[in-house]
Each structure stands twice: as structure tokens, then as C-alpha cells.
C-alpha angles and dihedrals in degrees: 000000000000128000137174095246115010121233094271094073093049091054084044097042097031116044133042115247095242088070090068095196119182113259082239097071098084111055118190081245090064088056101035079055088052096050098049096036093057111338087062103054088041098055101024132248088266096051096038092056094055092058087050082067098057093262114150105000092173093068094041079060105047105036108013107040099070099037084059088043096052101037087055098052089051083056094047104046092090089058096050101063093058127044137187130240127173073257096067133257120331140177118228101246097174094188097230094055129061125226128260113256113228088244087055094041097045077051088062093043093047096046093039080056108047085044093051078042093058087044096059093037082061091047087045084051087042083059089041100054087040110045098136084064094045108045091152087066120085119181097211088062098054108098090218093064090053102038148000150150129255140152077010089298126131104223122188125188 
């Protein structure tokens, strides 16, 4: 598989280091997921593609790479509060820490992401404003140009 940033640099963009999670945590599934889920029918089949390729990687870098790391740690989050053993399936419990509520956690989700959503709007206004560099990209068909969510609103445009 192919994705825009490998799992590395989620690990790397998306989570602090005190958190020591295995390399193995983020899968390219878990990206791939996350582009075509939100990063795809923002950029366009045509531009994203060409990404895919290893086009641009600058801006991969500035304006993409946080967005993906961020987006798939907002998908991951509900697998990481439960693990399997040949025993069955546990939740970590370390006795000097407490568990995260769902409320508290749903606020983390929510915040990590608005915060990968203002990312990729910057990345949708760098296109924009560059459009002669990026020919592969169209505006009309960006789906945050046509519809989102805010305030718990749908808005279409």
C-alpha cells in the first residue's frame, strides 16, 4: 500500500514520545483508512494521485503530514483503550493512573479532529492560492467547499 506519510511519521507527528507506543500501532491500513476516508474527497482523485507518486512532497510535508497524523490518531484512539491476549480482550488498568471516561475521551477525539480539520482546510487555501502549480487540483470538486459540518450543523454550499 501506498500512503501519503507511513506510520513512522504518525507515531512521530501524532503522538508525544512519553507515550512509547510500539511501531507496530499504526498500520498503513490505518492511513490508507484515513486518506480515503477525509484527505481523497478534499484534494481530488487526479491530484492525489499524483502525491501518491512522490509529486510535491513539500507540500505533503507543510501542509498534509500533520493533518494524516492527526486524523489517524483520532481513528485510533478507540482501539487504544482495549487490547487482546490469548487470554481475551483486556483493558490496560496501571494502578497508579486512572482510566479515560468516554465524555473526556469523545472531547479528545473531537478536539484532535477539528484541529486535523483546520490543518487540511490550510492545505485546501495553499491550493487555492496556488492553483498554476497545482493543475490536478479543482475546487468544485473538494467536499469542503460543498458541505461540512460545524456547531453540529450540516452546511452545504
Amino acid at each position: 500500500m501506498k500512503t501519503l506519510i507511513p506510520p513512522s511519521e504518525v507515531l512521530l507527528r501524532a503522538f508525544r514520545n512519553r507515550e512509547r507506543l510500539p511501531v507496530d500501532t499504526v498500520t498503513e491500513a490505518d492511513i490508507l483508512t484515513v486518506e480515503s476516508r477525509y484527505i481523497r474527497p478534499v484534494l481530488g482523485e487526479e491530484l492525489y494521485a499524483r502525491l501518491l507518486t512522490g509529486g510535491d512532497n513539500s507540500f505533503i510535508e507543510d501542509y498534509l503530514a500533520d493533518a494524516v497524523a492527526l486524523l489517524t490518531r483520532y481513528l485510533l484512539l478507540p482501539r487504544l483503550l482495549s487490547f487482546c491476549s490469548p487470554m481475551g480482550l483486556f483493558r490496560p488498568d496501571p494502578s497508579n493512573t486512572s482510566l479515560l471516561d468516554a465524555a473526556t475521551l469523545e472531547g479528545e477525539r473531537k478536539a484532535l479532529k477539528q484541529e486535523a480539520m483546520t490543518l487540511l482546510r490550510r492545505a485546501t487555501d495553499y491550493l487555492e492560492q496556488h492553483a498554476e502549480e497545482f493543475t490536478a487540483y479543482d475546487p468544485k470538486n473538494n467536499i469542503l467547499n460543498r458541505c461540512m459540518t460545524h456547531g453540529g450543523f450540516v452546511q452545504t454550499f
